[in-house]
N, C-alpha and C positions, 0 to 999 in steps of 0.2 A: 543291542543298544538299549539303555536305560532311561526310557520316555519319560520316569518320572524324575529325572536330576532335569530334564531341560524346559525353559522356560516357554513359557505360551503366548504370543500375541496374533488377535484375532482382529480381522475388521475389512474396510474394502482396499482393493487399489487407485490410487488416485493417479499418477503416471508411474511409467516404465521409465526409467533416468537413462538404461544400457543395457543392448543385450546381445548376446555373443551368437548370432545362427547356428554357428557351427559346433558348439560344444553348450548351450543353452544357459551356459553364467549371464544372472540377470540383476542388474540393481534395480530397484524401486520404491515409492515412496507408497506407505501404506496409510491410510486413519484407522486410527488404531481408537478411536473414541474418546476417552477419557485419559488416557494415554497419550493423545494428540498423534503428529505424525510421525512414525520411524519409518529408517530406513533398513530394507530387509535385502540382503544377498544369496544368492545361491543359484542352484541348479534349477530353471523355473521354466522353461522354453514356452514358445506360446504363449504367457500370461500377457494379460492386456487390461486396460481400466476398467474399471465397472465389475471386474470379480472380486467375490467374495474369497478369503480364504482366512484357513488359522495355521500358524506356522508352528512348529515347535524348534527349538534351537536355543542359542546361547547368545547373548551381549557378548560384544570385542569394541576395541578401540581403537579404530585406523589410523594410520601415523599423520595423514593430509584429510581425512574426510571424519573424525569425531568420533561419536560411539553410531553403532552400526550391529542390528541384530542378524548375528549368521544361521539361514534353515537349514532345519539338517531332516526336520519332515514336514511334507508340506500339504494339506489338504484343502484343495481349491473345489469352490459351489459356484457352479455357473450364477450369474445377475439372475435377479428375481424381480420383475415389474419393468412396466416396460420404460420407467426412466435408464434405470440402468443399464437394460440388452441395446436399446438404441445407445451409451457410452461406450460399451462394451462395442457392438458392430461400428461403428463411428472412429472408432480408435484404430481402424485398421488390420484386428486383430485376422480377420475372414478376408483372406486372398482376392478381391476383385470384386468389394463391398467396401466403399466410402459412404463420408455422410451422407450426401443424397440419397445413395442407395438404401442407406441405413433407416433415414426416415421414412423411407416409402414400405422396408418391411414394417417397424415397426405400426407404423400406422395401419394398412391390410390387415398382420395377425397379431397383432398386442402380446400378449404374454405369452404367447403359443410359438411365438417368431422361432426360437431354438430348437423346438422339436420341429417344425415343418422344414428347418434347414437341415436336421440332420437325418430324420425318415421320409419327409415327402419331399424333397428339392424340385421336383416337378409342378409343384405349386407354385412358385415362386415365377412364374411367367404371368402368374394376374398382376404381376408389378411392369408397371411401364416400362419400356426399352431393357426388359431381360429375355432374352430369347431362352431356350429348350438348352441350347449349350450350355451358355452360360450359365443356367442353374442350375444345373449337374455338376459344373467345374463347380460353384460356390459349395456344393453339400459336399463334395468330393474334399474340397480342403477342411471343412468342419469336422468332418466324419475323422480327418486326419488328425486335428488338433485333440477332438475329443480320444480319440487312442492312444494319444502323446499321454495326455491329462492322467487317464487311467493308471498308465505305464507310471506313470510317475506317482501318484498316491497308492500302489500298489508294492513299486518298490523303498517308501516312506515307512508304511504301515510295518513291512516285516524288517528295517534296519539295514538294505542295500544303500552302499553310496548311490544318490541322484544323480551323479554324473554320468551311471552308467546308462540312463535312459538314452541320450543321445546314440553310444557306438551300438545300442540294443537297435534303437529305430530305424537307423541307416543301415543294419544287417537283416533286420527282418520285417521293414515297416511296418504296418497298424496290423499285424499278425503278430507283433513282438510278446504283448502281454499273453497271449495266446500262447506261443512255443515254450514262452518261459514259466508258466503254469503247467503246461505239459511235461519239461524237463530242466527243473532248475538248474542241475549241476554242468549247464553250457554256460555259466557264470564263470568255471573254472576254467577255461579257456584263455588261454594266453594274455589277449589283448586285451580282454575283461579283468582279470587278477585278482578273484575273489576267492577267498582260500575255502577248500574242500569243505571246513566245517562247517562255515554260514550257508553254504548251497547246501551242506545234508541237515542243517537244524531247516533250511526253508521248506524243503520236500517233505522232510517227517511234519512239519506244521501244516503242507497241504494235506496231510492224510495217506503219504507215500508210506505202503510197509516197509519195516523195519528188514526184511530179508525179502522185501521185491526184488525181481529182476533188475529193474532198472535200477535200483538204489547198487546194488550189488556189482552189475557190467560198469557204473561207473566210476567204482572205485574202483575196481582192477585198472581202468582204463587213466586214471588217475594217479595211480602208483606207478604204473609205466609212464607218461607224462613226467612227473615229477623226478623219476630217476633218470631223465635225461638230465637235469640240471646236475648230476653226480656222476654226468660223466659214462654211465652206461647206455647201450645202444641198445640193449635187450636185460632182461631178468630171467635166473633159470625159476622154472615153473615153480620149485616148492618155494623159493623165496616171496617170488610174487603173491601165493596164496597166504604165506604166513604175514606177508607184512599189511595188508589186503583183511586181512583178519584182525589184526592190534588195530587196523585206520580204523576200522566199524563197529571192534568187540562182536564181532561174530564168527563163532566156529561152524565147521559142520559139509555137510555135504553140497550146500547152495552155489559156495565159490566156485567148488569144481563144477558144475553145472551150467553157471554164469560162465565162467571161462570158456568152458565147453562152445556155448552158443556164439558168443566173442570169436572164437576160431572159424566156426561156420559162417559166419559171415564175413570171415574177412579183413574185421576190424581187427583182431588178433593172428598172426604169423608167429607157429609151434614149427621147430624142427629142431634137427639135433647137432648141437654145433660145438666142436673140441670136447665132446664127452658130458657136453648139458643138454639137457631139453631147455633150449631156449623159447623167451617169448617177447617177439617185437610190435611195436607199433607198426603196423602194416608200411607207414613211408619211410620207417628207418630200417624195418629191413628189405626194402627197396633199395634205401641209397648204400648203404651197406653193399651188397650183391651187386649195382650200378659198379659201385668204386670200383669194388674186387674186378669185376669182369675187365671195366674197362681199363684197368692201371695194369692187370695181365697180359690182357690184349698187346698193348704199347709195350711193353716192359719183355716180350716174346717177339718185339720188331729191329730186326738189325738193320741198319740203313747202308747203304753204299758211303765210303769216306769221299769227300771231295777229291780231286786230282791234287797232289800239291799240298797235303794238308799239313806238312812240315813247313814248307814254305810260309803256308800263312802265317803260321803261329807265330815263326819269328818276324816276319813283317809285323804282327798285335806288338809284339815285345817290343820291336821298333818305336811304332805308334806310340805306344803309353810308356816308354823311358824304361822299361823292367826286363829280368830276365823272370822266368816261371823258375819255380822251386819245382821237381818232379812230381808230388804230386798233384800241384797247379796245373802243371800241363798236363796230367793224365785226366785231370776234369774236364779242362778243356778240351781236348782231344775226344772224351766220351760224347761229349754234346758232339759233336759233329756226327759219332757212329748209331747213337740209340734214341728211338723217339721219346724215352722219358728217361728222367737221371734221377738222382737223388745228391745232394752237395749238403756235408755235415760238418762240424768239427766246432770248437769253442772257442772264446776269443783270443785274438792276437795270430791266429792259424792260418790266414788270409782266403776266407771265405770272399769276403769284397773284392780281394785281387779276380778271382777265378769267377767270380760272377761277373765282372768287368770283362772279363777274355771272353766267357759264351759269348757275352752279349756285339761283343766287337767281332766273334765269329760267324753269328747270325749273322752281322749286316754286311759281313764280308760274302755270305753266302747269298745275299738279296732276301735275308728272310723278313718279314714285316714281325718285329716283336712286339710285344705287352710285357710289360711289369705290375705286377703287382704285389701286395702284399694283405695282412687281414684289416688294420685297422687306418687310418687317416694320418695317424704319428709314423707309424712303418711304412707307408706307402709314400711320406715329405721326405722319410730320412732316405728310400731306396734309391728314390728320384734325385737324391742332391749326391750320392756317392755314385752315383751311375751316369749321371751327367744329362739326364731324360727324365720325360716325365713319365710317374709312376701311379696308378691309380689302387684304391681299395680291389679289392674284390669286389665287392657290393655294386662298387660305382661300374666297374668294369664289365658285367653284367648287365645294366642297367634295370631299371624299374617300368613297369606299364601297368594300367590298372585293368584288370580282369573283370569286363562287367557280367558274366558267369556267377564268379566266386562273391564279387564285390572286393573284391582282395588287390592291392598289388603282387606281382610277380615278376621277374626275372624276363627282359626283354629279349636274349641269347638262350635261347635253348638248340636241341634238336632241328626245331625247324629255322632256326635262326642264328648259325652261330656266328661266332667271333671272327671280323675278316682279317687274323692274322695267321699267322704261318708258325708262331711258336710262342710260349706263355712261357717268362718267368716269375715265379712266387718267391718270395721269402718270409721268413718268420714264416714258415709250416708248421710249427708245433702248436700254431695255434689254431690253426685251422678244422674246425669240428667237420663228423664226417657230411654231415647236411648241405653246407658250403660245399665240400670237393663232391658230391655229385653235380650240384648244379654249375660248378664250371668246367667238370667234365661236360656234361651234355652241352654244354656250348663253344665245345670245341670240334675243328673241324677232323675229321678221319685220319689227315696225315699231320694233324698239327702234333709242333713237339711242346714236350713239358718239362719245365726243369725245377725241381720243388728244392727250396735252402732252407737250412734249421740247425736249430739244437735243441738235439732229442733229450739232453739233461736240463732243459729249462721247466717252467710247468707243461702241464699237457694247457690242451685247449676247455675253454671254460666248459664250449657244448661239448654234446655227446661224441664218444668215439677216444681212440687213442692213437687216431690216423698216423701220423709223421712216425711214433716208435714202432708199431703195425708193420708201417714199408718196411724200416729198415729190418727190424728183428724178423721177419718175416724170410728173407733171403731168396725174397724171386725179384727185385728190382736193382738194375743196374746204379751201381753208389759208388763215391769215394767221399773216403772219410780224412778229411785234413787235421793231422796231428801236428806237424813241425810247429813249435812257437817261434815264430822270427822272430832275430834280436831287438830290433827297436819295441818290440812288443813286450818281451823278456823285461826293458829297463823300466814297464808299468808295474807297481805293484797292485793295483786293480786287474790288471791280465792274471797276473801270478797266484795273488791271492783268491781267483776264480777258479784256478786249476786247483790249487792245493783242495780248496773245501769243494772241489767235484772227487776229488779222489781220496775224499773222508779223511785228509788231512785239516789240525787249524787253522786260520788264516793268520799271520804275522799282525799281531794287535802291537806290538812295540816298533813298529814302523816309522822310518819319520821321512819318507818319502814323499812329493810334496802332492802325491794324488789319492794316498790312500791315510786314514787319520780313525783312532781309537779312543771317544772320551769314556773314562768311566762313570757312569751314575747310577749307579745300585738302586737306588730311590726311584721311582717312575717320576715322583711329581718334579723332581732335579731334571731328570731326565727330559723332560715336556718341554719347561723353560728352558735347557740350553739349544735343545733344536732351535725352538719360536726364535731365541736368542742369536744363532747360527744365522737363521734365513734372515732376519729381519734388518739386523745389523752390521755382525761380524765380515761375514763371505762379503757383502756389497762392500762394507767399508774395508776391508784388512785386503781384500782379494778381487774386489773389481768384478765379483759375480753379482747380474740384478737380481734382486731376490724372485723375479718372474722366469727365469733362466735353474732355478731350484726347485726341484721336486723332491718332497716329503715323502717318505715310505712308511709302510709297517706292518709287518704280517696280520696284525688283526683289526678290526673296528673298536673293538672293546677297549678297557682299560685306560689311565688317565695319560699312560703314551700309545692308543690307540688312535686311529685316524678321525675317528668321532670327535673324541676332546681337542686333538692336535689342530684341527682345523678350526676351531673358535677359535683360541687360543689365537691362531695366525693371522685368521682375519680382521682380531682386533687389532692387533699389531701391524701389519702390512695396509691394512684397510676400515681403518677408522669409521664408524659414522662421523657427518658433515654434514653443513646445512647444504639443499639442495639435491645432496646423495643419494637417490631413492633406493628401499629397500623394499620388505614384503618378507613375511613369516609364513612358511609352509612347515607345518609338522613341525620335526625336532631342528632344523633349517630356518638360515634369516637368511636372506638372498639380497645381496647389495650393489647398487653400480660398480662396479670395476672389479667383484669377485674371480675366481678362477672355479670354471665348475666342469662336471665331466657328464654326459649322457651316458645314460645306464641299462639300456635296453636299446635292440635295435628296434626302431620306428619307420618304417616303410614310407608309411605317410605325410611325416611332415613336411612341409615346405621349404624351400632355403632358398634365399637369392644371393647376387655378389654384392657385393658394396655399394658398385653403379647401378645398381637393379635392370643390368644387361641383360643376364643369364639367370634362369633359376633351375631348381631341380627337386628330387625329393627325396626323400632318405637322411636320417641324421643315424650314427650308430653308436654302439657299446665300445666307449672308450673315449671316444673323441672327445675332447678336451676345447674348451673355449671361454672368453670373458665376457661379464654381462655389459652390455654397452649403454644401457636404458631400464629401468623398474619404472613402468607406466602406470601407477597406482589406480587412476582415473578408471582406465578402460581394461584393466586388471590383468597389462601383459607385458612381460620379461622379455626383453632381445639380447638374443646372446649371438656373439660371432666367433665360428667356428673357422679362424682363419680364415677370413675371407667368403665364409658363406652364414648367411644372416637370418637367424631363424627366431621366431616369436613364440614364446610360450604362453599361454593362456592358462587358467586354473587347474582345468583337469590334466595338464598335460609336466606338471610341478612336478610330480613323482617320478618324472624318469632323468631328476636332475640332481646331483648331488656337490657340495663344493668339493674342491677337486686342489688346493694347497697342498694336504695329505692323504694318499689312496694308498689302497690292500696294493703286495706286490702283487697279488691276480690281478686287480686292473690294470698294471701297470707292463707286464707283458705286450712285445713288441715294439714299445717305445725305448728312446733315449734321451738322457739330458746329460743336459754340460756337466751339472752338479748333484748327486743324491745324497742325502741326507737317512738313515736308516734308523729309523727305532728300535731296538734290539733289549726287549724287558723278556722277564720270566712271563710263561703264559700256557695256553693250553697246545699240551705235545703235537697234538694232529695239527697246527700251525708249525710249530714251531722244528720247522725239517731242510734237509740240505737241499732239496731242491728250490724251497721257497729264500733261500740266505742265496745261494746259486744265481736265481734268477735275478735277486735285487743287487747284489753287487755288478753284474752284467747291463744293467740300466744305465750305469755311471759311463760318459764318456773323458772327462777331465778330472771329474776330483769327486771320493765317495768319503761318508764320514761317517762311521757307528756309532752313535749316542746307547749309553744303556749298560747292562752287564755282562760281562766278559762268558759267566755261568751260562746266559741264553744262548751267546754264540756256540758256547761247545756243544749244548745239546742239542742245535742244528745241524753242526755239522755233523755230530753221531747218527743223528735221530734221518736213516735214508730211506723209513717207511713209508712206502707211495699204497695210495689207496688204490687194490685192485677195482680196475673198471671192466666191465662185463663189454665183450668186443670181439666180435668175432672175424673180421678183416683178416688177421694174419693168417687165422686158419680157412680163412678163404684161398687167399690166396695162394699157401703153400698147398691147397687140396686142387685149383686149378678151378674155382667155382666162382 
């Protein structure tokens, strides 16, 4: 950060206006001298009247509250004389110190009161009605504040976001500045999300060498982290060192040393897997080896068939009005014989028929089932074709907070599993391998497992290439449903799925009333007639509400990328209005009635129902919901995730994006009545058949390609899948 573009106002606190405990966003009203008084926002926890500070930061101008200076570093000086430390104690800042109390220190030690609170709290019993406790609590919360304080002009000084001091003090309390002086690059840690360079410019500015150990182990450890998000579960060794090498510009003998010690302890898993010296993060090749074992296990177990199991079936047929097509009944028929199955095939094949017969064979057997699926939109849609309710994974699992780690974790494990009798998934292919340990482990020894997918859609965002693993792998009992039935056959969205899976064109001259080809060679044509599509045509010509239509488009970039697409929409669907609250985060203006999608999964946040009956915790990566409230005042966003009501506050803006038009990656799992597809020229590693694949498979009534006919072909051509590092299949075909 460039301290000298921002501007400087110094002076005292006069009041605190708001301040958030939990995430330390604080307004206040400062004198600022000759400047008279501004108002300063930011990340300030603890501040209280009567301190001194100088902020550095920038003028903004709030849409309800005027011009308003935002900190972005902040240097606070405890009160000096004892007017001030008695406003300062007075003001409540010191846990179990009011004004009475405040006047009786001050008067006893006068300008000394601060340091006797924070090194002799035992002194503080020549004050009338303080006991010995009490004054230890009182230094104990000081002692506290002032650690915050530090933390916070510590992380100011070198260019960290202040936000981070809160998830820093709640992880390591008044030891934080402390550990984080010791090893800055636990900044790069997930929850934290401060990219590798600013944690290695902070260490090389404490004085960390350039080819320390620890500079060194954590950037191997880093590179591995990071390549989970690309899908790999391990890195073969010479990869890891050479890319480990470009992150630091360091050659030479160090890596392999550093890596070396990495192994000895632990934190690195070397072995040798399908012809690599592989290298994992010690829990992914945990879960990894978990999967494998345990999906052989099951996958090696033949069950006894019921008596009658013809019988029943046509009794299911009975029930639900159908006859099975033979390979429906050999699905169903499997789930009876084997404790885990695998059900594949693409649309119009009747995946749903055959999920509906397990699931009617289960409860003919007395089994207690589960459904699930990965994300909130797959587990509405599993639950409304199934005719039951369906939950996440995530949620199916449940959450509890780990006062060990400090961490939430997974309520269902080993010692706690799932009280059902059999689990079904769908949408597997999205399923990282992370996830399928932990709802293996919380499943019980003879529960069964029935995982559905299509293994030509994308893989899953995390690590792992689980779902194509099982199958290509050839140790798990599977049927793969090819037949297209005819009412499926008269989709041209069915049809034109198959052609472009089997590196055929898809029929752009179509004039069937579910599948439609505009051409607009131009991007910026192309942007307006979408906007144009949702906003007015489909609602008015076709009786689709434009909240019933979801925008695609392989990339963020470009002016029909999902970035520009979604201004563009918002204006048009969602006008500013008096009344309307909104709020600017980053490259984002967030509005009452928006559509927006959570973009990381969040363990921790809160959510209630509507009647604030029930609540829970957990928001996740995908989930999709409308802003119902922008609270300018007390600087918090309510957004409702169907039915579950969650508040954003400042620092938690970043894991929200609008959500009008999203990548078809996020858009896996789910379904809508209408898609709308962006289809411009672009960069080829986008632009491939299984990304064109998966987004015509989103559409359940009516799909429309905006754009040029040239990008479509070079999707469907273009069937290069990025190799993911994975060793699952050769797990399991070695029996490991």
């Amino acid at each position: 950060m460039d301290s000298e573009q921002l501007n400087l106002i110094e002076g005292s606190v006069e009041t605190v206006i708001y301040q958030n405990e939990e995430n330390g966003y604080t307004v206040l009203r400062v004198d600022a001298g000759d400047q008279g008084g501004v108002t300063v926002v930011g990340c300030m926890p603890g501040i209280a009247p009567g301190e001194s500070i100088s902020v550095r930061g920038r003028w903004m101008r709030h849409a309800s509250y005027g011009e308003q200076f935002k900190a972005e570093i902040v240097e606070r000086r405890m009160p000096a004389g004892e007017k001030a430390i008695y406003e300062y104690l007075a003001s409540g800042a010191v846990r179990g110190i009011g004004a009475a109390t405040a006047r009786r220190i001050v008067e006893e030690f006068g300008a000394d009161a601060l340091t006797v609170l924070e090194e002799h709290p035992e002194q503080l019993t020549r004050i009338r009605g303080v006991t010995r406790k009490k004054a230890l609590a009182m230094g104990e919360a000081f002692r506290l504040q002032m650690g915050m304080r530090r933390l916070l002009e510590f992380l100011g000084a070198h260019g960290i976001p202040l936000q981070l001091a809160m998830p820093l003090y709640r992880r390591y309390g008044d030891r934080a500045l402390e550990v984080l002086k010791g090893n800055p690059y636990l900044l790069v840690d997930e929850e934290l999300g401060v990219a590798f360079g600013v944690a290695d410019a902070l260490a090389l500015g404490l004085g960390m060498e350039g080819d320390g150990p620890q500079r060194l182990e954590a950037a191997l450890l880093f590179e591995l982290s990071h390549n989970l998000m690309n899908g790999h579960t391990f890195l073969p060794r010479r990869k890891l060192l050479l890319a480990t090498a470009q992150l630091i510009g360091l050659e030479g003998g160090e890596l392999e040393d550093a890596l070396e010690t990495l192994i000895e302890r632990g934190d690195v898993i070397q072995e040798d897997v399908a012809g690599e010296t592989a290298c994992y993060l010690s829990d992914l090749q945990d879960a990894e080896s978990y999967v494998a074992q345990r999906i052989g296990e099951m996958a090696g177990r033949e069950l006894h068939p019921p008596a009658g199991l013809d019988a029943i079936l046509r009794r299911i047929e009975a029930e639900q009005g159908i006859t099975y097509a033979p390979q429906q009944r050999e699905a169903v028929a499997l789930a009876a014989q084997r404790q885990v199955m695998l059900l594949t095939g693409g649309p119009g094949t009747g995946k749903t028929t055959s999920l509906r017969g397990v699931l009617a064979l289960f409860d003919a057997l007395g089994l207690e089932t589960a459904l699930a699926a990965p994300t909130g939109r797959a587990a509405k849609r599993l639950g409304e074709l199934c005719g039951v309710e369906a939950a996440t994974i995530h949620r199916l699992l449940e959450t509890q907070f780990d006062p060990g780690t400090g961490r939430l974790v997974f309520a269902h494990d080993e010692s706690d599993p799932l009280p059902v009798d059999a689990v079904i998934v769908d949408e597997t292919s999205m399923v990282d391998i992370t996830l399928m340990r932990a709802l293996l482990s919380a499943l019980r020894g003879d529960c069964r497992l029935v995982l559905v997918g299509d293994p030509d859609q994308l893989p899953s965002v995390g690590p792992g290439n689980l779902f194509s693993d099982l199958i290509r792998s050839g140790q798990v009992p599977m049927v793969r449903l090819t037949e297209i039935f005819r009412q499926a056959a008269q989709s041209a969205i069915v049809m034109n799925a198959h052609r472009v899976n089997q590196g055929r064109l898809p029929d752009l001259h179509n004039t069937q009333s579910d599948f439609f080809f505009l051409r607009r060679k131009d991007p910026i044509r192309a942007a307006d007639t979408i906007v144009e599509l949702l906003a007015q045509r489909l609602p008015k010509n076709m009786g689709i509400p434009s909240e019933q239509i979801q925008v695609l488009s392989p990339t963020r970039k470009t002016v029909a990328g999902t970035a520009a697409l979604n201004r563009a929409i918002q204006e048009a669907v969602n006008p500013p209005a008096p009344g309307k609250g909104e709020r600017r985060f980053g490259e984002y203006l967030f509005r009452q009635g928006d559509r927006v999608m959570q973009v990381r999964n969040n363990y921790d946040l809160m959510w209630r129902d509507r009647d604030s009956l029930t609540s829970g915790m957990g928001i996740f990566n995908g989930d999709i919901g409308q802003i119902v409230e922008v609270d300018n005042r007390n600087e918090l966003i309510t957004v409702d995730f169907e039915g579950r009501i969650v508040e954003y506050s400042p620092d938690l803006l970043g894991e929200l994006e609008p959500a009008y038009a999203v990548t078809v990656h996020k858009a896996q799992g789910s379904e809508y009545r209408a898609v709308i597809l962006s289809v411009s020229m672009g960069a080829p590693m986008l632009l491939t058949r299984g990304v064109l694949y998966t987004a015509i498979t989103r559409a359940r009534e009516l799909l429309i390609l905006v754009g040029d006919e040239e990008a479509v072909a070079q999707m469907t051509a273009n069937n290069r899948q990025q190799r993911r590092y994975s060793g699952l299949r050769w797990r399991l075909a070695e029996g490991m």
